[in-house]
C-alpha positions as CSV (number, residue, x, y, z in Angstrom):
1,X,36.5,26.5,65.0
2,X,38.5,29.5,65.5
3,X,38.6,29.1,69.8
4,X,40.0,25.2,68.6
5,X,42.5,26.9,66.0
6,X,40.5,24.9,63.2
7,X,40.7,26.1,59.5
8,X,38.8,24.8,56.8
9,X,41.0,23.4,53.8
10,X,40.5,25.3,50.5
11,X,40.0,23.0,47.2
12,X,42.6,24.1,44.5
13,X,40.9,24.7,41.1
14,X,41.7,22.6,38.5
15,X,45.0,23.1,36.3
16,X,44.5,22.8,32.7
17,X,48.0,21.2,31.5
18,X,47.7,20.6,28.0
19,X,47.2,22.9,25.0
20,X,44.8,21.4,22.8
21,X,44.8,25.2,21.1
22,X,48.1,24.8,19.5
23,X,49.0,26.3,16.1
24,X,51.4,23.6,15.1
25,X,50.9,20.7,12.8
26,X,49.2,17.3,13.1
27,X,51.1,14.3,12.1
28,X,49.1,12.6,8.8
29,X,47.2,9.1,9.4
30,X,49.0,7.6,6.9
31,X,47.9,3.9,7.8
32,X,44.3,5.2,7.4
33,X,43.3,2.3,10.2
34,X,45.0,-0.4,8.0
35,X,47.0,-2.0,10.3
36,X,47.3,-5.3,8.5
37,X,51.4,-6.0,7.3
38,X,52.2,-7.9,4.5
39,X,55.5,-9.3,6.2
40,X,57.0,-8.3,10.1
41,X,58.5,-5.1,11.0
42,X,56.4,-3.0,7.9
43,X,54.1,-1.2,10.3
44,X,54.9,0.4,13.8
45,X,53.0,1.8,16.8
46,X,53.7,3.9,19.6
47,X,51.7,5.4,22.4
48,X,53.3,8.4,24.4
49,X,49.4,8.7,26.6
């Protein structure tokens, strides 16, 4: 490979990108896996994934 001026390619390692280690807070589950409403615009839901 070398008389052809051939190189292998080199794998980079894996980045770890988030910080599951964090000190701060964790929001409250306040709908506790209700998600029923009682009339429109009561309950919300977002997904930032």
């Amino acid at each position: 490979m070398r008389e052809n001026g051939l190189k292998a390619l080199q794998t980079r390692r894996f980045k770890k990108t988030t910080d599951s280690e964090h000190g701060g807070p964790v929001a409250p589950n306040v709908l506790d896996q209700d998600f029923s409403a009682e009339q429109a615009n009561e309950k919300w839901g977002a997904d930032i994934s």
